[in-house]
N, C-alpha and C positions, 0 to 999 in steps of 0.2 A: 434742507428740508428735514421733515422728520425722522428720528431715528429710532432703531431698534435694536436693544440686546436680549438675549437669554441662557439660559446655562441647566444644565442640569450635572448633578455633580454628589460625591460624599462629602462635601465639607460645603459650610456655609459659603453660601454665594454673593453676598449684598455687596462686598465690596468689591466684588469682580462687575457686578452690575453698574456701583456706580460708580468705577472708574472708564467701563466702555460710555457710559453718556457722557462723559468729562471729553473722553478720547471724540465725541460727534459733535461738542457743542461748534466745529467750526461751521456744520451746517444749516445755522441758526436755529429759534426757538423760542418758545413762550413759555411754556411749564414743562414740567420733567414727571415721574413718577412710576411705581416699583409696583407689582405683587409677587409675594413668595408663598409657597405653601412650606408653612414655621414650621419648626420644630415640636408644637404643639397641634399638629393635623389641622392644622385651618387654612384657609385661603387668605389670606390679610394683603390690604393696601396702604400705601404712604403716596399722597397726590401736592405737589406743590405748584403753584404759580411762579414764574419768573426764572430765576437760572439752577444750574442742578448745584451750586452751591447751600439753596436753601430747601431743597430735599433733604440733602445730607444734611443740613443740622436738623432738622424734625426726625433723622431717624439717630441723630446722636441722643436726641431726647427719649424718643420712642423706638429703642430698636427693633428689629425684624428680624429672625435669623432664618436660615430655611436652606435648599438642598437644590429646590428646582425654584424658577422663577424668569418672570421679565419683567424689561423696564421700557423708557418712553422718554424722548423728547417732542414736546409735540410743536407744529406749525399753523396757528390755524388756518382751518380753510372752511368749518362748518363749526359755528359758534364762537363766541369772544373767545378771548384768553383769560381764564380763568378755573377755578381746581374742579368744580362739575363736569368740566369739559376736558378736562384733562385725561391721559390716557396712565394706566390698563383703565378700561372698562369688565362691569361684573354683569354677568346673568345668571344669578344661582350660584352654583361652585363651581363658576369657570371665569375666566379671567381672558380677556383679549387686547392688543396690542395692535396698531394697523397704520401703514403708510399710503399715503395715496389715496384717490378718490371714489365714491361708489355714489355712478351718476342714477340709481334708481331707489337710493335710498329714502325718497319719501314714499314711496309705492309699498316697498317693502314694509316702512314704518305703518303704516295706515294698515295693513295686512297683520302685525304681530299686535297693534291697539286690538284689531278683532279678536285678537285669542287671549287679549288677558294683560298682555306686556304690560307694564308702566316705565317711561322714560326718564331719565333723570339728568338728563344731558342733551345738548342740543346739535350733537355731532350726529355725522354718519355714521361712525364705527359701532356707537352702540347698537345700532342697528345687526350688524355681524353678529353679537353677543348674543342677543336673545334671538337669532334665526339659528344660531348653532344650537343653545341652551331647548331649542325646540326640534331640530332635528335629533338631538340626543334621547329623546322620549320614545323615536322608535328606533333608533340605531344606536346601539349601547358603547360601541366603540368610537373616542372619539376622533382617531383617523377617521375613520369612516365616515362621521356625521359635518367633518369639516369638506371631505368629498364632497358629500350631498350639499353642503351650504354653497361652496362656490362655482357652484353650478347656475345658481340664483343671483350669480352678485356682476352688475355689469360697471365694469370702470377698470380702477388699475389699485392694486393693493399688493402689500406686502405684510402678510399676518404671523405673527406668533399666537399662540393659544395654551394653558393651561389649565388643569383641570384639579379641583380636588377628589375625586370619587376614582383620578387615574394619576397618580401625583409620580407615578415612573417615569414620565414621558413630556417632552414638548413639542409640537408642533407646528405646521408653519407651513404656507400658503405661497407663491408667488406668480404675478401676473403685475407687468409693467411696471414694477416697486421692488428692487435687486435686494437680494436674499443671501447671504453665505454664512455658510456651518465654520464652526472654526475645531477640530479635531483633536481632541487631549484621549491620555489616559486614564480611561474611567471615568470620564466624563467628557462633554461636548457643550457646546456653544452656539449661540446663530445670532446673527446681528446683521443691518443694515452695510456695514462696510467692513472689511477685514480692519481697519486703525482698530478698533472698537475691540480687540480680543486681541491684540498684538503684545499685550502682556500674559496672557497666558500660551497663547499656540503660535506657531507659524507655519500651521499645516491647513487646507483651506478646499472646501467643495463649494463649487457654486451652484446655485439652483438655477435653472433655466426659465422660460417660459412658460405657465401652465403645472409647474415642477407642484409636486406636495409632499412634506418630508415629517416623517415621524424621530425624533431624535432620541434614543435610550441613553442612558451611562454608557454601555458597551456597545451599542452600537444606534447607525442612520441608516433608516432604509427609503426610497424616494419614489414616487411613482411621477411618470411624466402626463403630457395634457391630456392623453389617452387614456390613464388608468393604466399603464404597461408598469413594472417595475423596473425600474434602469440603475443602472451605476453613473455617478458623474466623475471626473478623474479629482484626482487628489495631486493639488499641486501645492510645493511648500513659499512660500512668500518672501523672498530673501530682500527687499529694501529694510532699508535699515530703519529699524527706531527712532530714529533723532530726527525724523521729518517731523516729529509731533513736539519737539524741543525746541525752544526761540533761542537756546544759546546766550550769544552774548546781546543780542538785540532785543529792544523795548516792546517789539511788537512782533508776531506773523507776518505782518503784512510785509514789512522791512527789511525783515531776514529773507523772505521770499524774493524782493527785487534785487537785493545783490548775491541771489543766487542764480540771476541770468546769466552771466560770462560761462558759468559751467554747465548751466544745461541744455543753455544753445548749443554747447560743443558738445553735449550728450550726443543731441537731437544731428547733429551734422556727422556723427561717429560712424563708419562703416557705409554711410553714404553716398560718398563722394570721393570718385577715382583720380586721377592726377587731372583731366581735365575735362569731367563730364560728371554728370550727377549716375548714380546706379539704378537704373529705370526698375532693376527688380526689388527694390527696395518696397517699392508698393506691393508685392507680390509676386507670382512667379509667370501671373495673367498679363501683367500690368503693359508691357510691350505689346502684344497684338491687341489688345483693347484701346491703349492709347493711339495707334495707329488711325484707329477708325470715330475717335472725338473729332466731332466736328462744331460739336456748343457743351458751353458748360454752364449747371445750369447749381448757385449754391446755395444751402436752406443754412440757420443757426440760430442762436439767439443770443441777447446781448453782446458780450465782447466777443464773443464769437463771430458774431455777426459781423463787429468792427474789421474785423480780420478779412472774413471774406471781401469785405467793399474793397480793401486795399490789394487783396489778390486777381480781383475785376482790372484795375489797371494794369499788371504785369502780366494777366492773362492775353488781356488784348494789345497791348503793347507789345511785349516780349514773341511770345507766341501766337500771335493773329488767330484768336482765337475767341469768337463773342460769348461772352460770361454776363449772365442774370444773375443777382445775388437777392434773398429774400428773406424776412425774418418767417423763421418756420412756425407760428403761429398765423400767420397768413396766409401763408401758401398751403397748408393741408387743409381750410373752407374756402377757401375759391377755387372756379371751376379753371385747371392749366392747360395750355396749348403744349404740348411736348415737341419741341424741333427735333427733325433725324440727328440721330446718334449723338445722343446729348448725357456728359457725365452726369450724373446727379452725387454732387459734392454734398458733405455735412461734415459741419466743424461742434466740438462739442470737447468739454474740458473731462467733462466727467463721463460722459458716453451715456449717461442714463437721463438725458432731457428729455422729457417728455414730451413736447413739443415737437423737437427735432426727430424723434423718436418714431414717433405718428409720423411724420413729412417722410422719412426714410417709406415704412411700412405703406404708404397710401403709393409713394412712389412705383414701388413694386410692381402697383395696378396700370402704371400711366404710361410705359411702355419706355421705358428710358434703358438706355444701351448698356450701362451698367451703375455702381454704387459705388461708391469711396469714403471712406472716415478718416478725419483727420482728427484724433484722440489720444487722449495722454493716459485712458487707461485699455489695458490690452484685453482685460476679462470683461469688459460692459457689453451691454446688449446693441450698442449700434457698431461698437467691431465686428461681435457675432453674426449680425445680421449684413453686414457689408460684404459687398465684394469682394473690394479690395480696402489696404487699412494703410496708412501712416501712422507711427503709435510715435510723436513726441513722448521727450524725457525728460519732463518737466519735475519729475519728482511729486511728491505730497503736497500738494496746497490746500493750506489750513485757513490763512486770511479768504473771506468771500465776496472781496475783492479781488478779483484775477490780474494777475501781473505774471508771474511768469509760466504760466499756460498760454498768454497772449502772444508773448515772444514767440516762443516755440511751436505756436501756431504758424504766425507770421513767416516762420526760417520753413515748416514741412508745406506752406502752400506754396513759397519759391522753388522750393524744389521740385513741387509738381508742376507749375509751368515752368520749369527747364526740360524737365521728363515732355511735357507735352508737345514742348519745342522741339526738342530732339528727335524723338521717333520720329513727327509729322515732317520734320525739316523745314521747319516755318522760320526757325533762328538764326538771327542775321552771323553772319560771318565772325567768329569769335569772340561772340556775345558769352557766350556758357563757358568757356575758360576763364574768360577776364571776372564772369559773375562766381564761379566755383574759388577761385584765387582769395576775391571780396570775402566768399563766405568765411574762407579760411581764418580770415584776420577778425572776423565780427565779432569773437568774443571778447579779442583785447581792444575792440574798439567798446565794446558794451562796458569795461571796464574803467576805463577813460570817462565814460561817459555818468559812472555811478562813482567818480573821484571829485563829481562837483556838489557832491553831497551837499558840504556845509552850506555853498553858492545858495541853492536850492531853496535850503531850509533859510536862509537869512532872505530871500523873496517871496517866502513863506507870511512872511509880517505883515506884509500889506496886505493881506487878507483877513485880519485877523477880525474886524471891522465889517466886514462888507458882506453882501447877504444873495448878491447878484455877479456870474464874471459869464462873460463871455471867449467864445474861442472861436480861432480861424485859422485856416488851412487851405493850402491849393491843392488839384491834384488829389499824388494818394498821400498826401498829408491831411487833409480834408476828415478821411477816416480817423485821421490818427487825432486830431481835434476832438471828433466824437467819441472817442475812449478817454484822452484827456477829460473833457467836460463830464461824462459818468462817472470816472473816477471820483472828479471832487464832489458830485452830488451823491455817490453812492458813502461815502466815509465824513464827509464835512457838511455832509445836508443842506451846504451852499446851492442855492436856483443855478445850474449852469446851463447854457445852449451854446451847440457847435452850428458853424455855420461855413461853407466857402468865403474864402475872402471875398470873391468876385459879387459875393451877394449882399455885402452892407448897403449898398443904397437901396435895395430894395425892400428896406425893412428895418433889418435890424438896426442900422444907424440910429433911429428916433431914441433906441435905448440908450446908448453910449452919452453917459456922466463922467464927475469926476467921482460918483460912489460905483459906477461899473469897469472894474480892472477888464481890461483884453487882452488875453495869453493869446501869442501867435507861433507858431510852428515854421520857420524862417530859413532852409536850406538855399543852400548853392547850387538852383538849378536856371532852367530858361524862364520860369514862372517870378525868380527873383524882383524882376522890377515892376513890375505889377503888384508885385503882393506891398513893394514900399511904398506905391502912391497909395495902396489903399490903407497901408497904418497912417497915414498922414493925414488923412478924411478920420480916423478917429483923434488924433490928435488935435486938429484945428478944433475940435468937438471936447476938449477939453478931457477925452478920456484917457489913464493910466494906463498904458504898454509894458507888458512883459513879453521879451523876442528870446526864444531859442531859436539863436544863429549860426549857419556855418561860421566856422572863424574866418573862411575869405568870403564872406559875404559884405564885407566894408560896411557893416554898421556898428552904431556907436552909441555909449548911452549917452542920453540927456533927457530936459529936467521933463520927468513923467514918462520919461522910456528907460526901460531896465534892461540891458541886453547882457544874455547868457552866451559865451561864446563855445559852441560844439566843436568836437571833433570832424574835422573834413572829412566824409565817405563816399562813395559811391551812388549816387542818387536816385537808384532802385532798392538798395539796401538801407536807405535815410528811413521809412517808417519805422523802424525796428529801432533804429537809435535813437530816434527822437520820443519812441515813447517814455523812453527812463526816466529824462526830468520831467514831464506828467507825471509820472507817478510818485515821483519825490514828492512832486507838488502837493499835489493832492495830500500824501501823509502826513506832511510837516504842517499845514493848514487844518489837518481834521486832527494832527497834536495838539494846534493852540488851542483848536475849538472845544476840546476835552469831550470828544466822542469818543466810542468806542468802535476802536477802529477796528479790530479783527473779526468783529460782531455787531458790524450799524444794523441800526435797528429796524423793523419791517422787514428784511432781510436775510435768504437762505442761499447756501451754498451750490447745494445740487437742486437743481429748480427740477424735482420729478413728479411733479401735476403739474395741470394745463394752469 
């Protein structure tokens, strides 16, 4: 989604500017663009459509030099993609910046037409610009007047503001749209995500909810939703740099999936005792709360989502334990029945979905026994706001394609039905050692499983053609079908639909050609011979099979079945392994198709609007 930098400093800033938008384009984006107040006391802008590659050559043509300033990747969500609409927006001699949405911006607009305004862009944000540019007429300071503005503004935003008639200072707004200052000598920073300032600081204040922060050269002072003035800690950022480097690989996306083996083991690190999972790993609540789940009930979105559907099987299976799973844009407009003592799980890569965000927040209201976050970052606003938190260690992900947040997902929701298991005593008789053991070995199985690369990519081909595939899955393979099948339509823009196997006759069959490939997800469980009579009805049907197969699953290729043979696992730990050639899949097929894979298009990383 959209991003934000800013900086105020003694020395010129443009290129600290656009190297933080360089550092955000993994959160997608339509146009980029900068204002600085120059070296020549003005307020100036550089607006460009498309990637912030072509910012920076119009300001190699046209420099800009300047001391204080921000910049912009936008997303649309109110008007095309195009340089009118691009952000900073101006009103007079101020400059504004804004992530997120402002659901009463036509009211507002139709209100500032009365006084005079004129538009020149078809976004919300300008709307912020001239309600500040008008507050500033009676309140001369412009902390203060951006006080008075967002008091008016209903939705979720994350605003920087500069001023030329106050050119000491920047400012900045936050409400549902995550904010951090990034802390230098003699200067300061504030951008949408700490990557974005990781070349110049590694010291980092985050703004809260409601937060409003005035940033000097020497110093930040913040008032919270109250008007109080508070301190927020100062914590320094020690991941490393090189999350933001592809190394030796062609792509983010790439380098990210064979960086599963190690941060599954990340995520399993300190977790798990010799032959039980550590129930206080969720917190120090997380035993007497689990004691008293008797339903769990989980929101998320997208691959998130995927995740939780395949944690519903091992929830109720494993732990006897009925588990709802829902995409969290559905469940915060419809009206819920809340069962007694019921988790309310949320899985979220980035913690700051908005969506999911809302669904935690409305929850609060609907009487649920407690919260839980399963998140890979520990400062977001739904760990904040949780109860209890799982923070997977999934590292930096840049591709917006999720791959190994997925993983690491998948390993912190088994560990909470073992935890759930365990307290309640639902788990069958040496279930949780023989699964703790499994986990042990899952990274070198994950490894194994990312050594069939080339395999992968050389059944990569028969896609290369084809504009339609479908996927099947039994069970909690089923889920893992529907992460496969997004996968390839999220990077290869290939039409995919996931479907249970059990359900081709019901439909999907009439699709199945010789131009519709069917990728199947093919373990060694009790579902096995079922799932082969039903490739076999695609087959008589003349359609292409691609089987990722246990290797004892006794299947074989032939002609128009391609089979992949897996490493043998554990069969509650097979989703997590079978997603990796999915996701080979999918990138070797969006290589032939000469997408851009790290950045498919329509598409944004941290989805923070609705």
């Amino acid at each position: 989604m959209c991003g934000i930098v800013g900086a105020v400093a003694e020395r010129n800033i443009t290129p600290i500017l656009l190297e933080g938008l360089k550092r955000l384009e993994y959160r997608g984006y339509d146009s980029a663009g900068v204002a600085l107040y120059t070296n020549d006391d003005k307020l100036e802008r550089m607006r460009r459509p498309g990637k912030v590659s072509e910012l920076e050559l119009a300001l190699t043509e046209e420099p800009l030099l300047g001391r204080l300033g921000i910049a912009h990747t936008r997303w649309a969500t109110h008007g095309a993609p195009c340089e009118r609409n691009a952000h900073p927006h101006f009103s007079g001699d101020l400059a504004v910046v804004h992530n997120g949405i402002i659901e009463n911006h036509e009211a507002l607009r139709d209100q500032l037409k009365a006084l005079g305004y004129v538009f020149t862009s078809d976004t919300d944000t300008e709307v912020i610009a001239h309600l500040l540019n008008h507050k500033l007429k009676d309140l001369a300071d412009l902390t203060v007047a951006l006080k008075a503005t967002v008091k008016e503004l209903h939705g979720a935003y994350g605003l920087a503001v500069i001023s030329a008639d106050q050119p000491d200072r920047l400012v900045a707004a936050r409400s549902g749209s995550p904010l951090v200052i990034g802390l230098g000598m003699g200067e300061n920073f504030l951008a949408s995500d700490q990557l974005a300032l990781r070349q110049v600081t590694d010291r980092f204040m985050y703004l809260e909810e409601g937060d409003i922060a005035e940033i000097r050269r020497e110093s930040v002072q913040i008032w919270d939703v109250n008007g109080q003035s508070v301190e927020r800690e100062s914590v320094q950022y020690r991941d490393g740099a090189e999350a933001a480097d592809k190394g030796e690989f062609r792509h983010f996306m790439l380098k990210e999936i064979h960086e599963q083996p190690a941060v599954v083991q990340r995520t399993l690190e300190g977790r798990l005792s010799q032959n039980q999972v550590l129930v206080q790993a969720f917190g120090p609540q997380a035993a007497e709360l689990f004691a008293k789940v008797r339903n769990v009930q989980i929101v998320a979105c997208g691959t998130s989502y995927h995740a939780g559907m395949v944690a519903r099987y091992w929830l109720e299976e494993l732990a006897g334990i009925p588990c709802q799973v829902e995409v969290a844009s559905e469940f915060r407009y419809r009206k819920v029945v809340v069962q007694p003592d019921t988790l309310f799980v949320t899985i979220s890569q980035s913690g700051e979905t908005a969506d999911t965000l809302a669904a935690l927040r409305n929850a609060k209201e609907l009487g649920f026994l407690a919260s839980l976050a399963i998140c890979n970052v520990g400062i977001s606003s739904l760990v904040r706001e949780s109860d209890l938190t799982l923070l997977t260690q999934a590292g930096r992900e840049i591709g917006v394609a999720s791959t190994k947040a997925f993983t690491t997902q998948l390993v912190g929701l088994l560990l909470l039905t073992l935890s759930l298991g365990q307290v309640r005593g639902t788990l069958a008789e040496g279930v949780e050692a023989t699964l703790v053991e499994e986990l042990r070995r899952l990274p070198a199985r994950l490894g194994e499983a990312l050594a069939m690369d080339s395999t992968v990519e050389k059944i990569a081909e028969l896609f290369a053609e084809k504009n339609h595939t479908l996927f099947l899955g039994r069970g909690a393979q089923f889920p893992v079908a529907m992460e496969g099948a997004l996968k390839l339509k999220e990077i290869s823009y290939i039409h995919a639909e996931a479907y249970p196997a059990g359900e081709l006759k019901h439909g999907p069959l009439a699709l199945v050609d010789n131009d519709m490939p069917v990728v199947t997800v093919a373990p060694n469980n009790e579902l096995l011979e079922k799932l082969k009579s039903n490739l076999q009805e695609v087959r008589a049907r003349g359609g292409e099979l691609i089987v990722f197969a246990d290797e004892k699953a006794g299947m074989t290729n032939g002609e128009g079945t391609h089979v992949v043979h897996m490493p043998h696992i554990h069969d509650i730990l097979s989703p997590i392994l079978y997603t990796i050639p999915l996701q080979l899949l999918s990138y070797y097929v969006a290589v032939l198709k000469g997408t851009d894979v790290d950045q498919p298009r329509n598409l944004a990383k941290s989805v923070t609007v609705e």
